[in-house]
N, C-alpha and C positions, 0 to 999 in steps of 0.2 A: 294400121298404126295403133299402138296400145295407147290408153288413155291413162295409167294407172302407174304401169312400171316404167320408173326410170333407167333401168337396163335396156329398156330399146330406144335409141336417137332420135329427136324428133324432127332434125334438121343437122345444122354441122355452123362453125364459128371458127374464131381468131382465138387460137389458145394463148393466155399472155402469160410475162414469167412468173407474175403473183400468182399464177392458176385459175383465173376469171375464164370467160369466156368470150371473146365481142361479136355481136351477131349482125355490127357490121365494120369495116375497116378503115375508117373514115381517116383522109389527111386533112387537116386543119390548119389553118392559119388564124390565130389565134392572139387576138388582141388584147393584153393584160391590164391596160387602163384606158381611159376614155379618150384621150390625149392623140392617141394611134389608132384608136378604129376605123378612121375614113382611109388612112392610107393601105391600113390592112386589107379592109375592104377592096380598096381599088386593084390589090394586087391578088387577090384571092379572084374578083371577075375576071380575070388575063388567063388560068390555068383549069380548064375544063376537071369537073371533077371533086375540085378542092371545095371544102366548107368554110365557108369565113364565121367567127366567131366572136364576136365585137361587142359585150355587155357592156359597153359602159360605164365599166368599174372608177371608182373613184382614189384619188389621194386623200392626205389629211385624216384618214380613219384612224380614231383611239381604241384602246381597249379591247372588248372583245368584237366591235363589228371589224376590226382591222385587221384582228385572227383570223376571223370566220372568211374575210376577201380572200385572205391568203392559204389557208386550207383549202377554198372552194377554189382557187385557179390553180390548186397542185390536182384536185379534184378531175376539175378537167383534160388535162394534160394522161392522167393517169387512168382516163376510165376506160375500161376494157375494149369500147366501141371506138377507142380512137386507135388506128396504124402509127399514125406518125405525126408528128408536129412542127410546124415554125412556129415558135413564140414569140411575139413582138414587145419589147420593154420602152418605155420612151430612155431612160436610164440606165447608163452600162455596171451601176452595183445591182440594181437590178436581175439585169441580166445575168450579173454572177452567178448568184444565189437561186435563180431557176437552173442554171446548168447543172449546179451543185446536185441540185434538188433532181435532176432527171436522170442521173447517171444510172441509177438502178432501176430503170422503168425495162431497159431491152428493148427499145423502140426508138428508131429515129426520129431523130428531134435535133433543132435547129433553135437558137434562139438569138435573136438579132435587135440590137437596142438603137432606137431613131436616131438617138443624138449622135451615135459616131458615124453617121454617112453624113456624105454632103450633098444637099438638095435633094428637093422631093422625088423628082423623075428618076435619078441616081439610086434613090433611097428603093422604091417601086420595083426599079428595075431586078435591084440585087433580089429582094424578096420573092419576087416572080423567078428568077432563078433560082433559090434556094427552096420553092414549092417543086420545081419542073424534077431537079433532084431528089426530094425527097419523096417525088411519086415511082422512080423507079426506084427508091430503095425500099418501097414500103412492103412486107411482105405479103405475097398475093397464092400463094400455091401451097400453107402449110394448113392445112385446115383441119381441124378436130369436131369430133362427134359431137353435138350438141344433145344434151337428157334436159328433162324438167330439173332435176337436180342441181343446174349449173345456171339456171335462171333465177335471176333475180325482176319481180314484177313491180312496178309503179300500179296505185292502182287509185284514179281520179273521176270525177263527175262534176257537169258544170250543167247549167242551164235547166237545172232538175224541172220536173214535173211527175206529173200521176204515174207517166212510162215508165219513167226512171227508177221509181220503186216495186213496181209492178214488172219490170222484163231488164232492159240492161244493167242495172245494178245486181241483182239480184243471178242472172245467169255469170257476169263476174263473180260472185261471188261462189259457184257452184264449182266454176274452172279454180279458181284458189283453194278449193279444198281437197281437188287432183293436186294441184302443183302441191301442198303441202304435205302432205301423203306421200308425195315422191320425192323428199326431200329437198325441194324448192324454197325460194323466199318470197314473201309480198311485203310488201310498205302498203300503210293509207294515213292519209294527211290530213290536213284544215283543221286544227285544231278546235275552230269555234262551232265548225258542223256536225262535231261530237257532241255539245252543248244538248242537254235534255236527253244524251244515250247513254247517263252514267250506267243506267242497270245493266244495258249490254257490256258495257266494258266488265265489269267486275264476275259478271257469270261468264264470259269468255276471256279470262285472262288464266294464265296458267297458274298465278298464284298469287294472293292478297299483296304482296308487295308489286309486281307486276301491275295489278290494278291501280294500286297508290299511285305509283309512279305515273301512268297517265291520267288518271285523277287530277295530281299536282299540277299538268300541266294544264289541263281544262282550266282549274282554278283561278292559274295567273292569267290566262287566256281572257275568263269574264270579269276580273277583279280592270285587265286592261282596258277591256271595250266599255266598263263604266267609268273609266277614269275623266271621260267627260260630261257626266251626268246624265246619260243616256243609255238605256237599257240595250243592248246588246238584243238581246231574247225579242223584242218591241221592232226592231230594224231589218228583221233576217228572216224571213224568204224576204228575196232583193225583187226588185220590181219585174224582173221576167218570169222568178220563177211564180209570183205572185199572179200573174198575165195568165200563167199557167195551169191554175189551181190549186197549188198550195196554199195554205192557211194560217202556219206556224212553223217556229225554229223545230220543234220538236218533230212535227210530220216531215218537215224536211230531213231531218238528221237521222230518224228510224229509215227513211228510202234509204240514206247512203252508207248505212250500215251493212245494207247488204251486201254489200261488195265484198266483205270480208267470211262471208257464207256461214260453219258452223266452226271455222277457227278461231283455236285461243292465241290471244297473242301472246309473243318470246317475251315480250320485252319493250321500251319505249325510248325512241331517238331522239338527241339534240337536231335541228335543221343541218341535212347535210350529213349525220352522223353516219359511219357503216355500221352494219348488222354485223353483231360479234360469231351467229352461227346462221343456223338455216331456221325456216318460221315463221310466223306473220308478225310485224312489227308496227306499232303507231310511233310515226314522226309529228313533231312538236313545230307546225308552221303555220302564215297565215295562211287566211282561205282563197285567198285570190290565184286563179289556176295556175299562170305560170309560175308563179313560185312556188306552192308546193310541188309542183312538177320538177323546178330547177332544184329543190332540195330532195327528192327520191331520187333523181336521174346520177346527183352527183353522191349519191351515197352508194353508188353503184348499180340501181337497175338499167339493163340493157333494154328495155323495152316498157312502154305504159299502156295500161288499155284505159279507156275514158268513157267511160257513159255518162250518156246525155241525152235529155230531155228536146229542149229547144236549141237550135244549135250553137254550136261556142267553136270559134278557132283557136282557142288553145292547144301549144303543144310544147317538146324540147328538142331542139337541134341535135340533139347528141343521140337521141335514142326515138327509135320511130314510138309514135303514138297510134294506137289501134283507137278510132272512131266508131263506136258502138251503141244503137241508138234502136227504140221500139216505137218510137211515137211515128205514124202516118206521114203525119202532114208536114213532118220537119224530113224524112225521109223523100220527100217528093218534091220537097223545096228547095232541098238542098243534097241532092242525087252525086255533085263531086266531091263532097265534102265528108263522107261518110263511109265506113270501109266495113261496116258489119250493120245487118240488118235482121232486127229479131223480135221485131212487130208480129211473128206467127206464133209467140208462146202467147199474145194478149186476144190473137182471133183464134187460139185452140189449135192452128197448123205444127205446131212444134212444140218441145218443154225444155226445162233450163237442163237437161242434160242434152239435148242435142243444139244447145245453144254453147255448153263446154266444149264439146268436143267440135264444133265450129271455130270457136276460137283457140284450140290446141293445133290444128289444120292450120289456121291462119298462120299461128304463129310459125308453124314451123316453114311454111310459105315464104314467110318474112327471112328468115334464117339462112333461107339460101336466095334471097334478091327479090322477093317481093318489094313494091315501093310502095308505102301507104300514103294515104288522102295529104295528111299533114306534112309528109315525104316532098309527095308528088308538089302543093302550094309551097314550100320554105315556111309554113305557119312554125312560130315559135318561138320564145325568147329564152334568156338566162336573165333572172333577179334574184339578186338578195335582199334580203330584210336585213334594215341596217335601224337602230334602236336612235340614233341623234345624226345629226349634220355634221360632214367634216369640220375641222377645224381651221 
């Protein structure tokens, strides 16, 4: 298997009519406000197979967190790793206006609003029929070659430590400079864990506006974390990574730089935003892992890899998370929880090039039915960052 060129396959996916690629084929039932998640729920556990989807999205949203809800559940509906969909609306305008909204996906999809059934078991009942259908119309036999090319990467860290900077960050960031080479995409997020990397930004961005532009966001990012008179920079490493041996924002934030290896980035993303081409991109979110996770996954990466220190169950529903971790004792502690092991580039067994092409193997693993750790447990939400309380 070539590490390099993306003319040779590295697995195979779900080609969709946008041209994405989904690497894997998920039917979903998918709860669009918080109103219908336990019924969703209950009917998505009736139909082996099916992913139930239940953010607990809200009503009442103004302005733009009210956009951002409603991009992000077309978001979901539309992202390359889903086959097919029931969408649950409590509301039959609602439900118009997602039908509206689906006609051009080329994917079955189903959307069904609570209020016009009568009674809940009634209600359950249809929905669990209308999953049992959409799993035989989901397409299961048309499948396309999967290149680095066609990948779009997540790329996270949580529970950082010494390791973290020293082997799994850092071997992520060795595979991102393959995928981008081969005309691949990465995302990397947390806006406040870039705090203290202005230099890196600006020597790796492709051009002074590019840097500005995530600059900017850094900006508003620390102007916010002081808006209650508290130093941002003074609170961060959080108490695990602190447990851990970290010392400051800054040693934390150069570890998780590495992820992004010796690429410059395209460009810089609204949360949620998609990448206009191929390239490494910083997205504009917080730091708390499931949600920059739910903001890379729905801007389209079909897959995230996650390095980590001390262990963290974050992950997203829509797209597996690769668990990638150098430290010992978090490896031995938590032996289910972890799907890459690369403690041998810190005791000399191995280097971050045989730590890429581990995880280019993996992935493509994944690509045709691997189940990862995060897979295997259902770890993992969908959040949005909403700016005020409904109304």
């Amino acid at each position: 298997m070539s590490t390099t060129s993306h003319d040779v396959p590295i697995g195979s996916g779900w080609r969709r009519t946008d041209g994405r690629i989904g690497l894997r084929n998920h039917v979903i039932a998918f709860s669009t406000v918080a109103l219908t998640d336990r019924i969703t729920s209950l009917a998505a556990e009736r139909v082996e197979g099916v992913l139930p989807i239940c953010p607990a999205f809200q009503r009442g949203l103004r302005g733009a967190d009210a956009e951002l809800q409603a991009n992000m559940i077309k978001a979901v509906i539309a992202h390359p790793n889903v086959g097919a969909a029931l969408i649950v609306t409590h509301d039959r305008a609602a439900a118009e206006s997602l039908q509206a909204d689906c006609l051009e996906l080329g994917k079955p999809i189903m959307v069904q609003p609570l209020i016009a059934g009568t009674g809940i078991q009634s209600v359950q009942d249809a929905m669990v029929a209308h999953l049992q259908r959409l799993k035989t119309e989901v397409t299961v036999d048309q499948k396309a070659a999967l290149h680095l090319s066609d990948l779009t990467v997540a790329l996270e860290c949580g529970g950082s430590d010494a390791t973290s900077a020293l082997a799994a960050n850092p071997a992520i960031g060795r595979f991102v400079d393959r995928l981008i080479a081969a005309g691949g995409t990465a995302i990397v997020s947390e806006t406040a864990e870039f705090l203290g990397g202005e230099g890196v930004i600006r020597a790796q961005s492709q051009s002074e506006a590019i840097a500005q532009d995530i600059l900017g966001y850094l900006r508003i990012e620390e102007q916010m974390m002081q808006s209650d008179g508290t130093d941002y920079r003074g609170v961060n490493p959080t108490p695990e990574n602190i447990e851990a041996g970290l010392s400051t924002l800054t040693e934390k934030t150069m570890g998780a730089v590495c992820k992004i290896g010796s690429s410059s980035f395209a460009g810089a993303l609204s949360f949620g935003e998609r990448p206009h081409a191929a390239g490494l991109y910083f997205m504009h979110t917080p730091f708390f892992s499931p949600t920059s996770l739910t903001g890379m996954v729905l801007s389209g990466a079909q897959i995230s890899l996650f390095a980590m220190g001390v262990y963290n169950p974050s992950g997203m529903p829509l797209a597996p998370t690769v668990k990638i971790c150098g430290n010992p004792k978090t490896l031995s502690d938590w032996p289910d929880g972890i799907d890459l092991d690369v403690s041998g580039i810190i005791d000399g067994g191995s280097d971050y090039n045989d730590a890429a092409n581990t995880i280019l193997n993996l992935i493509g693993e994944i690509a045709v039915g691997k189940v990862t750790r995060a897979e295997e447990w259902h770890e993992g939400q969908i959040i949005i960052p909403f700016s005020q309380l409904p109304l």
